[in-house]
N, C-alpha and C positions, 0 to 999 in steps of 0.2 A: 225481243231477240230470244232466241230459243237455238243455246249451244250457240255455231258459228252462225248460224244463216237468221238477216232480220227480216225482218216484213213490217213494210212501208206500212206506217197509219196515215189519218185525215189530216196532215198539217206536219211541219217541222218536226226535228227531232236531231236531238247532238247525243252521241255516244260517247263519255268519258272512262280513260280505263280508272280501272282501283287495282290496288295494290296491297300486298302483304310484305312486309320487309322477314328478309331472311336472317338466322341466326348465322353469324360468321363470328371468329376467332379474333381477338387482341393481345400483344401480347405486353405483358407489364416485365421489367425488369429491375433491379435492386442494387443501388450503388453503397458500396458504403467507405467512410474518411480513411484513409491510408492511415497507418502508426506516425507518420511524418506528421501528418496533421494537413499535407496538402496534399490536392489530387484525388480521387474516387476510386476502386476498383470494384469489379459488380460481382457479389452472389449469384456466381450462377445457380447453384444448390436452390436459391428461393424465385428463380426466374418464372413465371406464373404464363401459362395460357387459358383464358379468360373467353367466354362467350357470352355474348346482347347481339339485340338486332341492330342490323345496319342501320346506320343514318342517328341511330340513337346517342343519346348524352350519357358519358361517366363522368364523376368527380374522382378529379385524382386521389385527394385527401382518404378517399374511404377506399384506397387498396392499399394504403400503408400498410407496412408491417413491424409488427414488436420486436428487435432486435435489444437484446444483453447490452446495452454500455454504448448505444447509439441514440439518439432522438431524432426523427424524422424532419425534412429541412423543406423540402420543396418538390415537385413533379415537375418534369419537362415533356413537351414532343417534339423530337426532333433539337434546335436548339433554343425554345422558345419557351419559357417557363409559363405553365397554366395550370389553371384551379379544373377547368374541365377539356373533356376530348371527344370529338366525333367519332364511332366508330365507322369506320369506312369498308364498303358494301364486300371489298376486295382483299381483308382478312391483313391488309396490310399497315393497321394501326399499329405503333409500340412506342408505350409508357414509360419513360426513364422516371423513378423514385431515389431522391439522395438522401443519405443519413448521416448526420455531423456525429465524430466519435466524441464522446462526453467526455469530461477532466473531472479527476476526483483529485482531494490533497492530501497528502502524508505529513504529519504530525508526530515527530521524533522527539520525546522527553528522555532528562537525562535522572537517572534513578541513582541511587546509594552506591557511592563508589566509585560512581561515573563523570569526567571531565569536562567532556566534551562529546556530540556526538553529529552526525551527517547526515543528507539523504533525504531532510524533511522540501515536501515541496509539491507544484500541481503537476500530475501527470497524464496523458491518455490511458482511457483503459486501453488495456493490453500493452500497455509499457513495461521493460522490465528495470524493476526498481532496486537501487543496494544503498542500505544504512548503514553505518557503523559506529562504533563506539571507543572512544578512546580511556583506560581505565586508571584511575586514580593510586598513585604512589599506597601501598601497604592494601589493596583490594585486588581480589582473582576475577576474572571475566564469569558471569552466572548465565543470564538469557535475557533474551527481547521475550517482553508481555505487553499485551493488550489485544488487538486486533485479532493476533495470530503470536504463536510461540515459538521463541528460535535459540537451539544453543551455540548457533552460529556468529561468531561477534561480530563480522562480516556479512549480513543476508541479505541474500536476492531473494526477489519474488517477484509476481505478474501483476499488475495493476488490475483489481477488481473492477466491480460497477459500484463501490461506495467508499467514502475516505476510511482512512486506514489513520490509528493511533496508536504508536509504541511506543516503549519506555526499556530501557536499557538499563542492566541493573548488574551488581558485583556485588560479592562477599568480603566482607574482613579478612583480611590475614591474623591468623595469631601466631606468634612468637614466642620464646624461651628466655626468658629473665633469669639471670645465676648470680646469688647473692656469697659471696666469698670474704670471709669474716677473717681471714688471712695471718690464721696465727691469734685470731681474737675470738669475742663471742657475740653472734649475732642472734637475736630470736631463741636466746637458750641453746643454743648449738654453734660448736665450733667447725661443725661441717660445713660445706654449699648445702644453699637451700635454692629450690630451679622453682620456676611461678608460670604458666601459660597467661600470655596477659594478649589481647586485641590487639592491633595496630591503634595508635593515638590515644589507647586505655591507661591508667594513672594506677600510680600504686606509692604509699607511702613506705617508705626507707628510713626506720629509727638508727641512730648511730650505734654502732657497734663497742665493744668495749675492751681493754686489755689490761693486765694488770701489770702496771709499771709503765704505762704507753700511754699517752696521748692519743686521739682520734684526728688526723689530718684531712681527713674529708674520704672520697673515692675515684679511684680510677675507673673513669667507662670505657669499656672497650668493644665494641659494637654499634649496632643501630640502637640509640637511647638518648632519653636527655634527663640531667638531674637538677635540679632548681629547690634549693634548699634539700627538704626529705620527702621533696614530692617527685617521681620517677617516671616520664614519660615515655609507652615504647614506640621506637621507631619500626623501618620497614626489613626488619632483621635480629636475628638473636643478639642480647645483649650479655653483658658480665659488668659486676659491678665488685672490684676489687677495694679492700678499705687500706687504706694507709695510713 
């Protein structure tokens, strides 16, 4: 055969065509898990058109792609899930890729000061997450540490791609202790003596003294507590009157 035209030899003869298969287009698309947790919706931003020869084999598996806070789940065509796909001659193949969104979990400690606190638990990424912290009688609200820092007592945030640990944490309060000798002498002095003392901090209280008088004990008048001449302070200024 030479071009179109053959010329007959001495005996039979079969002409078979051959073929070259053509490059044509595929297209892959990218679903990925709703914040719901149910349902797919597709990147289109990562939608791919793709070129092999017709009639050829892809594996779904190797057009995945790396998404932040997602793991790849499965490839479909059409609605038939497969590991491979024919490309077809007519550019009219297309690749569904699903991606399940990942759960990471929040881990909420409660730090000095702190009662009680909320919000620890497994979330989707891209969830928005709020802890909070309930504070302890004679303690000021300080910050969320660990993970991430907050001086919000209250805080929201975004669920990452990793679990998150926070710790919740207060300050002492301190107070005014006023030692009132009331006509007596307390510590060498018949004035008040004032003391900055911690919430829950102890401070001892020798008896005061007068001449011609008796010591009847003291009046507290405030947040405090006295037990014998040891002086506990409460979550407010105290006064310790003697009588």
């Amino acid at each position: 055969i030479s071009g179109t035209t053959y010329t007959q030899g001495a005996g039979n003869c079969t002409l078979t065509a051959k073929w070259t298969a053509n490059a044509v287009n595929y297209t892959v698309r990218h679903w990925k898990m709703n914040l719901s947790g149910s349902g797919y919706t597709e990147d289109t931003a990562s939608r791919q058109t793709l070129t092999a020869n017709a009639d050829s084999t892809v594996t779904l598996a190797n057009l995945k792609k790396t998404f932040t806070g997602f793991t790849y789940k499965e490839g479909k065509v059409g609605n038939t899930v497969k590991t491979t796909a024919t490309v077809l001659p007519d550019g009219s193949l297309v690749i569904d890729l699903y991606y399940t969104r990942n759960q990471y979990t929040v881990t909420v400690n409660k730090g000095t000061g702190i009662s009680s606190v909320t919000g620890g638990g497994t979330y989707y990424y891209g969830a928005s997450v709020t802890v909070n912290a309930t504070v302890s009688t004679g303690y000021t609200w300080k910050n969320w540490t660990g993970s991430s820092t907050s001086t919000n007592q209250q805080y929201t945030f975004t669920m990452g791609a990793a679990n998150v640990t926070l710790t919740a944490n207060a300050t002492v309060n301190s107070y005014t202790l006023t030692v009132n000798p009331n006509g007596g002498s307390w510590n060498s002095t018949t004035s008040n003596s004032s003391f900055t003392l911690a919430y829950g901090g102890t401070k001892t209280i020798a008896n005061p003294t007068r001449t011609g008088y008796t010591f009847a004990g003291w009046t507290v008048s405030g947040s405090g507590s006295l037990s014998g001449t040891t002086y506990t302070q409460g979550a407010g200024n105290c006064t310790l009157t003697a009588k």
